[in-house]
VOGU-3710 file (C-alpha; in Angstrom, 3 decimals, decimal comma):
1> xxxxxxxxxx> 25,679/50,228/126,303  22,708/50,363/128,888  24,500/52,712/130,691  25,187/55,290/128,481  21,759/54,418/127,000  20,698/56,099/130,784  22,721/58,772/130,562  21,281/62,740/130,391  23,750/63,456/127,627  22,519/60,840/125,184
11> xxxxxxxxxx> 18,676/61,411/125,837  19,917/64,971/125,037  21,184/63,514/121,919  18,176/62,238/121,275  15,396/64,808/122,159  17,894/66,977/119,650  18,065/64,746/116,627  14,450/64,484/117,403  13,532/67,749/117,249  15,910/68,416/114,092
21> xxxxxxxxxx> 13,943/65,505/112,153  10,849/67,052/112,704  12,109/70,295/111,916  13,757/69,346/108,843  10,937/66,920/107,556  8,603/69,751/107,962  11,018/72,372/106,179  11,926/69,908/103,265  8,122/68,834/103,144  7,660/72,511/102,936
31> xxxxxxxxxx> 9,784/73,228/99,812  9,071/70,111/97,604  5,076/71,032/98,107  6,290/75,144/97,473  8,671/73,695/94,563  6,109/71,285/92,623  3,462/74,026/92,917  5,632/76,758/91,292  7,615/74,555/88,836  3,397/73,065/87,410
41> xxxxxxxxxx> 2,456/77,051/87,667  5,089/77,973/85,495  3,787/75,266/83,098  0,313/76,059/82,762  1,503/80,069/82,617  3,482/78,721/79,564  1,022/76,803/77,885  -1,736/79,801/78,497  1,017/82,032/76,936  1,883/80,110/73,855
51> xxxxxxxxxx> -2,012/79,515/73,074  -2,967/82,977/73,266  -0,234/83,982/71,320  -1,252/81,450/68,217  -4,862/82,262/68,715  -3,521/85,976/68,001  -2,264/85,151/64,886  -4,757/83,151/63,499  -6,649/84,757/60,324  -10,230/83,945/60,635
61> xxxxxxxxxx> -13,027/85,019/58,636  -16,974/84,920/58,880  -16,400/82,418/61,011  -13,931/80,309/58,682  -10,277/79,878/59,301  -8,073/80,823/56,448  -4,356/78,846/56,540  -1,943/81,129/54,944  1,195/79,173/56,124  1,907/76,001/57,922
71> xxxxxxxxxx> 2,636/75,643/61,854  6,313/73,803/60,982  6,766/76,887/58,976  6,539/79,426/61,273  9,908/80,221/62,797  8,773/80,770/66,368  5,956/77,463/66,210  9,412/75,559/65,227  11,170/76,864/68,862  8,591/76,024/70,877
81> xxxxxxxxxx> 8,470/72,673/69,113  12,267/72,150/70,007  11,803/73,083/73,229  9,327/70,411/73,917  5,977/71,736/72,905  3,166/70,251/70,948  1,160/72,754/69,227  -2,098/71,669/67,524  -5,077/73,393/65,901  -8,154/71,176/65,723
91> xxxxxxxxxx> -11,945/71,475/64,559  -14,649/71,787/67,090  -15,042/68,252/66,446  -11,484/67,453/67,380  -10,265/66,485/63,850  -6,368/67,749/63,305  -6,303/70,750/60,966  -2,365/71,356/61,135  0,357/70,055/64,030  3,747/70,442/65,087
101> xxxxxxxxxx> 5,666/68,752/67,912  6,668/65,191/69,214  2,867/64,158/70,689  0,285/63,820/68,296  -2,639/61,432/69,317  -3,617/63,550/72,718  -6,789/63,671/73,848  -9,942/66,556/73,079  -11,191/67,754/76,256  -13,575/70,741/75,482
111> xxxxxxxxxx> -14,466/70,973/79,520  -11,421/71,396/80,729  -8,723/74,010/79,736  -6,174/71,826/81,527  -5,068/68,186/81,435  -2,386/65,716/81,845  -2,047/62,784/80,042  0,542/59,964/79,541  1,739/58,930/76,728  1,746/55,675/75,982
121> xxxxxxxxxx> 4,173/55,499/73,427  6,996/57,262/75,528  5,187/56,564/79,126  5,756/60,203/79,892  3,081/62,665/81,419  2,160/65,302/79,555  0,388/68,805/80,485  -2,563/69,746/77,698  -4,321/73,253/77,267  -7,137/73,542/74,985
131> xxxxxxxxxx> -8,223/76,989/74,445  -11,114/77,456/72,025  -11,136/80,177/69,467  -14,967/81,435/68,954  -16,127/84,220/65,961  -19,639/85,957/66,639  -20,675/83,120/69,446  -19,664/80,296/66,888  -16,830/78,163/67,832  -14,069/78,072/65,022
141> xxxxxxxxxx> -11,434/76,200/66,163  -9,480/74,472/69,161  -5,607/75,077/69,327  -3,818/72,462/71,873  -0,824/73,097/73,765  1,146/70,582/75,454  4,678/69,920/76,696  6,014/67,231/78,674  6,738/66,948/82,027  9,863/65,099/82,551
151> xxxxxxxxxx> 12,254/68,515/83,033  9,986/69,055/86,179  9,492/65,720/87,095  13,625/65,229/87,006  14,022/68,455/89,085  11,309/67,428/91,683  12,839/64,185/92,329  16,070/65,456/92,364  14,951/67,835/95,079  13,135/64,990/96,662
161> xxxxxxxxxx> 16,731/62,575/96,826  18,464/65,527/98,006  16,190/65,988/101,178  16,296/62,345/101,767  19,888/62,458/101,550  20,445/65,752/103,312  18,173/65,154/106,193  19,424/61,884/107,648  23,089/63,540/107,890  22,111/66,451/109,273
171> xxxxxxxxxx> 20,116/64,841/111,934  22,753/62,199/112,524  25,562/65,418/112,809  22,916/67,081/114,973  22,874/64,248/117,627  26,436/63,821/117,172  26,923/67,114/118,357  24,201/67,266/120,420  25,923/64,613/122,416  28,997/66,322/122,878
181> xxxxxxxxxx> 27,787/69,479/123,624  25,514/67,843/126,533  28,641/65,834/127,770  31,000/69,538/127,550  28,222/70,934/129,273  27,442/68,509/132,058  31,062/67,779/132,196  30,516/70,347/136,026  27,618/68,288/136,860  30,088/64,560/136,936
191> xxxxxxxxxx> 32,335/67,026/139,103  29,961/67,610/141,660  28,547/64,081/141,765  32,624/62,761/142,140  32,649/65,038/144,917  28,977/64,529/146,593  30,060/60,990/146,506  33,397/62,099/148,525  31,634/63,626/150,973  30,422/61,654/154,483
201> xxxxxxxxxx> 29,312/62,728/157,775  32,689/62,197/158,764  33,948/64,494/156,214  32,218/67,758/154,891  35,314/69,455/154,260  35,553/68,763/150,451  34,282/71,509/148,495  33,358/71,641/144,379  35,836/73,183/142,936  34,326/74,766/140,154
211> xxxxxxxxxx> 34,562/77,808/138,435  32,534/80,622/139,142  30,308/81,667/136,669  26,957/83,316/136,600  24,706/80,773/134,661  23,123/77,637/136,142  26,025/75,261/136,674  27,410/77,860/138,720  24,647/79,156/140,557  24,086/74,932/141,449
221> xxxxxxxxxx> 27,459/74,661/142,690  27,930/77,694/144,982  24,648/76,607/146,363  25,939/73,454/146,951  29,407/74,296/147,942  27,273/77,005/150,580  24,857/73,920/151,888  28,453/71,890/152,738  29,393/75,009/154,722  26,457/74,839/156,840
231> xxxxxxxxxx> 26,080/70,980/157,133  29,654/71,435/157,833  28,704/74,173/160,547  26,076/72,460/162,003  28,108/68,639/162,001  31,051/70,216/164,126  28,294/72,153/166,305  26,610/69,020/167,085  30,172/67,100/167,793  30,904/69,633/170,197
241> xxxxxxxxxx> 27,813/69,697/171,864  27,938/65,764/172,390  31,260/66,213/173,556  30,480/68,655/176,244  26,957/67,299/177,112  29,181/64,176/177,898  32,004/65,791/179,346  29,057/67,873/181,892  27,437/64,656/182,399  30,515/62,715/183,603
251> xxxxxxxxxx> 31,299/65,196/185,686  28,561/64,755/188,458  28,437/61,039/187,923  32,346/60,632/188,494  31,594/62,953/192,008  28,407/60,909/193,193  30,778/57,566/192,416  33,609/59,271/194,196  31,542/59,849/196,940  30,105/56,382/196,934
261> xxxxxxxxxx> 33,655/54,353/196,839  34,504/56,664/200,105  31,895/55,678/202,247  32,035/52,141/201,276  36,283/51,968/202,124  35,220/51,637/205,849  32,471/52,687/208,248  32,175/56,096/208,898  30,192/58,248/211,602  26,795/59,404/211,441
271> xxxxxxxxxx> 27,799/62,760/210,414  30,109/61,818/207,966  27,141/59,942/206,419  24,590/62,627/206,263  27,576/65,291/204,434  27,732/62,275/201,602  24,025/62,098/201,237  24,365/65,825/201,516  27,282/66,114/199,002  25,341/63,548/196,484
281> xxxxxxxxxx> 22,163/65,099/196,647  23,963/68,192/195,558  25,813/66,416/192,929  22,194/64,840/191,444  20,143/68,032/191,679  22,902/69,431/189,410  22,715/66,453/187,258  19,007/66,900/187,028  19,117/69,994/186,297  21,829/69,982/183,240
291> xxxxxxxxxx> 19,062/67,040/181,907  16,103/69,666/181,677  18,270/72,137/180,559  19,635/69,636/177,792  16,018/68,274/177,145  14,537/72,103/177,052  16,754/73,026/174,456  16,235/70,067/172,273  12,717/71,531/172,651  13,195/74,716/171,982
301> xxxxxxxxxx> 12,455/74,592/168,231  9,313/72,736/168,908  7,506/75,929/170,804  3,812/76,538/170,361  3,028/80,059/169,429  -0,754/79,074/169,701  0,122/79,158/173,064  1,180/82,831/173,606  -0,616/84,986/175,662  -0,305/88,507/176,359
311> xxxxxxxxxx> 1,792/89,322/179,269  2,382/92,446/181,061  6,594/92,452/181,130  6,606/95,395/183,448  5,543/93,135/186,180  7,109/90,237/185,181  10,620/91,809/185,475  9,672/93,743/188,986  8,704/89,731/190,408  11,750/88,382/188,636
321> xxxxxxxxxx> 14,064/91,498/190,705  12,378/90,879/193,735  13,026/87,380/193,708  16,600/87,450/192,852  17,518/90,658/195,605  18,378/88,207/198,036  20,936/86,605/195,915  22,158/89,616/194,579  22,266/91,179/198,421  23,618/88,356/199,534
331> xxxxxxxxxx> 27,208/88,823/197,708  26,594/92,622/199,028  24,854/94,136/195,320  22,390/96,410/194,224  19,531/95,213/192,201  17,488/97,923/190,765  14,704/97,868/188,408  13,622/100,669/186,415  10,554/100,082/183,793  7,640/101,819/182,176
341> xxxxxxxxxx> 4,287/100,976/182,626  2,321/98,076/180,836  4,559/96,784/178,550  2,643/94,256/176,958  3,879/92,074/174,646  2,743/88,528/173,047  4,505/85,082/174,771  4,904/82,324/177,181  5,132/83,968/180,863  7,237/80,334/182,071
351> xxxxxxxxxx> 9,507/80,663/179,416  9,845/84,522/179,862  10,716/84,106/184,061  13,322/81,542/182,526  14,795/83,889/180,348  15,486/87,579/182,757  15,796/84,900/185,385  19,095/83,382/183,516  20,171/86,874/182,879  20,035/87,945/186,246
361> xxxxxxxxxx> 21,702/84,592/187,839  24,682/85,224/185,247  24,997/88,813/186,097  24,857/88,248/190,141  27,148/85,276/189,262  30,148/87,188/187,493  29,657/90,496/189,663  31,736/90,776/192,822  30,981/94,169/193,625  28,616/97,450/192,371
371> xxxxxxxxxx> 25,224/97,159/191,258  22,924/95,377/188,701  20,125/97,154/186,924  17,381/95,765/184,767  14,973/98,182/182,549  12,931/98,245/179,781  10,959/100,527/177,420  9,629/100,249/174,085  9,655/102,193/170,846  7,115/102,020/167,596
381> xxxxxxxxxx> 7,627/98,015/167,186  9,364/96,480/169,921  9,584/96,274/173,729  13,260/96,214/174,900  14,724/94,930/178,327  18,120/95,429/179,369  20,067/93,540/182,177  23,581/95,492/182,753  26,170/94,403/185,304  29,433/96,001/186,583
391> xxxxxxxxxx> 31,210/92,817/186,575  34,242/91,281/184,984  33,007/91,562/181,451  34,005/89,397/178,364  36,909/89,624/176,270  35,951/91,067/172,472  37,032/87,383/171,176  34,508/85,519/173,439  31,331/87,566/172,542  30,479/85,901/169,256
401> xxxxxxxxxx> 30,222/82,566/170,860  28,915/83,461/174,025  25,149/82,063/173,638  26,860/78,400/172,050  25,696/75,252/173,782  28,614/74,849/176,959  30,442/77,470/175,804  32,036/79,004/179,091  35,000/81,776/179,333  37,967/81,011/180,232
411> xxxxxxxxxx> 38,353/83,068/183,524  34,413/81,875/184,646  35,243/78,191/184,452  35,991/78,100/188,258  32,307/78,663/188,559  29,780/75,890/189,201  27,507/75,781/185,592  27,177/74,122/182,592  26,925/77,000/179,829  23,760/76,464/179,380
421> xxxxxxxxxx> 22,079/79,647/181,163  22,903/81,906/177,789  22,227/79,105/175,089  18,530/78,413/176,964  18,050/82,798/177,137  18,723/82,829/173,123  16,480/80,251/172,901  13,891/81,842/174,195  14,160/84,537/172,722  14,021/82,919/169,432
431> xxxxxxxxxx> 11,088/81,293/170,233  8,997/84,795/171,032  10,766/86,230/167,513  12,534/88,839/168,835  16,786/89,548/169,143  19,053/89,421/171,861  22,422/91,133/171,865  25,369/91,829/174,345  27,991/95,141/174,907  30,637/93,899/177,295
441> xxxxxxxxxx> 34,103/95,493/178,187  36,584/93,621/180,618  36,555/95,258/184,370  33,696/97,511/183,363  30,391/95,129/182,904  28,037/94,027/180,254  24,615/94,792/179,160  22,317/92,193/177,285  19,583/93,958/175,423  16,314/91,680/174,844
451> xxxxxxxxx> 14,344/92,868/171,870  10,490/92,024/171,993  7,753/92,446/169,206  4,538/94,521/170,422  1,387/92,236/169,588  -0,320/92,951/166,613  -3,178/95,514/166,026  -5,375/92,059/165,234  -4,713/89,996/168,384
//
């Protein structure tokens, strides 16, 4: 009982019987107040009526009344009598002078036109007019009107055991309904927490299958159903990239102890010594380095744009050529650098060597022979760089993952490197706000185009 006491659909219920008992309390209060205040109007209307028209036919003279027939004998004083009314005429003084009708001892009030009185013979209330008849200033005579309220009094509390009736049930059908229209309509919202309470870290497959329409359940669960996707996304992206960071990081570590159990089978010669400390010096400078790659891309979202500074990329990518020309002329390449003047843009100069330099290495690395250009110009918003190769290019299926975490293609995995050199570069350029994108076709070469924002006006 608690529970359901908890649930959304029964507060529903609640806040709508609620709201109908308030409704229909004011509404009935409403109408019995509207009711009682026409049915006592139409009353006093009457009584007004019926005096007037008996002071109309009253025959008075120099300042005398004159009876010419009885009030029981007049035809129309009899129907009013037998529909309920008392019709007196009285002295000023209040003494009877003729009556008809079932309520004879009611009161004189000459200050008040209207009255109600009970009767204490019958116990029943009774509404009184007294209209005074005057000739030349001189007050003749008083004729009385009453009638008795019980007609109106039945009707009113008729009305008045109807609402009390009425109300209750239609509150109580209100609720009822209420409820199951909150439980037909939440009926979506049980689905989605069945299948919330399905899903684990383990498991983000399961999607709500709801379905669609345009109105709020929908809207909730698409949302939901597109957050899944992307925790989804972002679960598997992670697994991978524990599985390769420990995959990269074996690697080295399984050399170095290689290495390690060799020397320690048997003695070996001085030279034989100084190639193992050779070989595992190699093999922990490329551990190190896959750490601060790893740790500068956990990083990566952390960068400080407080820290930008303006920096002139023309320069920047001539020192970055000239740096790499030995490299590239080493494996018998052109590296030529073509860019306009004082391209100044807003960033980190570190982070900025990092990125061309990456670009660069992985062109020289997956060029055998030709050339390798770098250039860069700028139009109204941006300053773009470009790094093109004539190398082996990538296949049209690899191009979408190319800057993932360890992602390597196929035919480069004979090279030394983690796939890290393209993850960091997007980073990067993430970090300054700007876009990086890649044109590649196999035997012909690729081009990565780096898209930089000009500083503002302001800084």
């Amino acid at each position: 009982m608690m529970k359901m006491i908890k649930t959304l659909r029964f507060r529903f219920a609640i806040w709508t019987s609620s709201l109908f008992l308030l409704i229909l309390t004011v509404f009935g209060v409403f109408i019995y107040a509207n009711m009682s205040r026409g049915l006592y109007a139409a009353v006093d209307d009457s009584l007004t009526l019926n005096a007037s028209q008996i002071a109309a036919g009253l025959n008075i003279d120099k300042g005398q009344l004159v009876l010419s027939d009885n009030l029981s004998e007049n035809p129309e004083n009899t129907n009013l009598s037998e529909r309920g009314f008392t019709i007196r005429i009285l002295t000023p003084q209040g003494k009877p002078i003729q009556e008809v009708g079932e309520y004879r001892n009611l009161p004189v009030s000459l200050n008040k036109s209207f009255t109600t009185y009970t009767d204490p013979a019958s116990n029943t209330d009774v509404r009184i007019y007294n209209q005074s008849v005057s000739d030349n200033n001189l007050n003749v005579v008083i004729i009385q009107v009453a009638q008795s309220l019980d007609n109106i009094q039945d009707t009113l509390e008729r009305l008045l055991a109807t609402l009390l009736v009425s109300i209750p049930i239609l509150v109580t059908v209100a609720g009822i309904s209420g409820y199951f229209l909150a439980a037909r309509t939440l009926a979506p919202i049980d689905q989605i927490t069945l299948t919330a309470r399905r899903i684990s870290a383990e498991d983000l497959s399961a999607r709500l299958n709801i379905p669609t329409t345009d109105d709020e359940v929908g809207r909730l669960s698409q949302t939901l159903n597109d957050m899944f996707a992307r925790l989804n996304d972002s679960f598997q992206r992670e697994r991978q990239f524990t599985n390769d960071a420990s995959h990269e990081l074996r690697t080295p570590l399984t050399a170095m102890q290689a290495i390690l159990g060799m020397i320690r089978e048997k003695r070996r010669t001085p030279e034989e010594y100084e190639q193992a400390f050779d070989d595992l010096n190699e093999e922990a400078d490329r551990l190190r380095t896959l750490v601060e790659n790893l740790l500068r891309l956990a990083r990566g979202e952390k960068q400080n744009n407080n820290l930008f500074e303006e920096v002139n990329l023309s320069i920047l990518l001539k020192d970055v050529s000239d740096s790499l020309r030995p490299l590239a002329e080493a494996k018998k390449l052109s590296l030529n650098c073509e860019t306009s003047e004082n391209l100044m843009i807003l960033g980190d100069s570190d982070e900025l060597i990092r990125l061309f330099v990456n670009l660069l290495d992985n062109a020289i690395k997956y060029t055998e022979r030709g050339e390798i250009s770098i250039s860069a110009s700028h139009n109204e918003k941006s300053v773009l760089a470009k790094v093109a190769d004539t190398g082996i290019g990538i296949p049209a299926e690899h191009i979408p993952h190319i800057f993932d975490r360890f992602y390597r293609v196929e035919e480069s995995r004979t090279l030394r490197g983690a796939g890290l050199g393209l993850a960091i570069a997007k980073e990067i350029v993430r970090a300054h706000h700007g876009e990086i994108e890649i044109q590649s076709k196999i035997g012909k070469g690729s081009v990565f185009t780096v898209s930089l924002p000009k500083p503002t006006k302001s800084l």
